[in-house]
N, C-alpha and C positions, 0 to 999 in steps of 0.2 A: 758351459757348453751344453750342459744337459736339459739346459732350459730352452735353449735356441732349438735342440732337435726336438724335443717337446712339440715345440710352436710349430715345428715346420711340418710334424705328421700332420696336428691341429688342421693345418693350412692345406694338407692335402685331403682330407677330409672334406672340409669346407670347399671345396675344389670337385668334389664327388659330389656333392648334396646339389650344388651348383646344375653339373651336368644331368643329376637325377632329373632336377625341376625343369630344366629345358625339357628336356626330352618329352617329359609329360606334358608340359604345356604343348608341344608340339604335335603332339598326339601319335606318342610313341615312335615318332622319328627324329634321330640326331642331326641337328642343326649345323649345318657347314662350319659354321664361323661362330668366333664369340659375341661379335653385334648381333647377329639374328637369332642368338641367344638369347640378351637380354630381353624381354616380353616381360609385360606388368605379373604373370604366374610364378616369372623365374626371378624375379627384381628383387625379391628378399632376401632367396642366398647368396643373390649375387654382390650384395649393399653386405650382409656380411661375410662373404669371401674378401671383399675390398679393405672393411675395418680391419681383419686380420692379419691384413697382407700386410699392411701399414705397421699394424703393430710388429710382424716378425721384421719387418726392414729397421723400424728403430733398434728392437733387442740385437738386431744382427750389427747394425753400426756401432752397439755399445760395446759391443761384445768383441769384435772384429778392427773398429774404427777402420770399419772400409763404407762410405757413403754408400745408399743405393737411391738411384735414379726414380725417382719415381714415375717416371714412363717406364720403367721394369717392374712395378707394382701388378697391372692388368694382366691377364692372363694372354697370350703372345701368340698362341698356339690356336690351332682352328682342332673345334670340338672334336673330332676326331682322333686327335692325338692323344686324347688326354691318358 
């Protein structure tokens, strides 16, 4: 289990880096939603917030043997919340 919590600070993290790069791309204003998020500035940590996500949903089925959805992979949430 210390390995799934690991992954999931990881993933929050990556989750931050995410936000950082919007916001920059945006020029310094947070973008409503996570689509007008994604811009070619923010696409890298967004591509890896995504691999990551992936990878804590497998360790977390292994770990758990509860599937997760992966339409629950993307972030759900509008920028704001984060």
């Amino acid at each position: 289990m210390a390995d799934l919590n690991k992954s999931i600070g990881d993933l929050r993290e990556a989750e931050r880096k995410f936000r950082a790069s919007a916001v920059t791309a945006n020029n310094g204003i947070l973008p409503a939603t996570v689509p007008q998020a994604i811009v070619p500035a923010s696409q890298t940590a967004y591509d890896a917030y995504m691999m990551l996500a992936t990878d804590v949903a497998t360790l977390f089925t292994a770990q758990t043997g509860l599937d997760v959805a992966p339409e629950k992979l993307g972030m759900s949430r509008v920028l704001l919340n984060f």
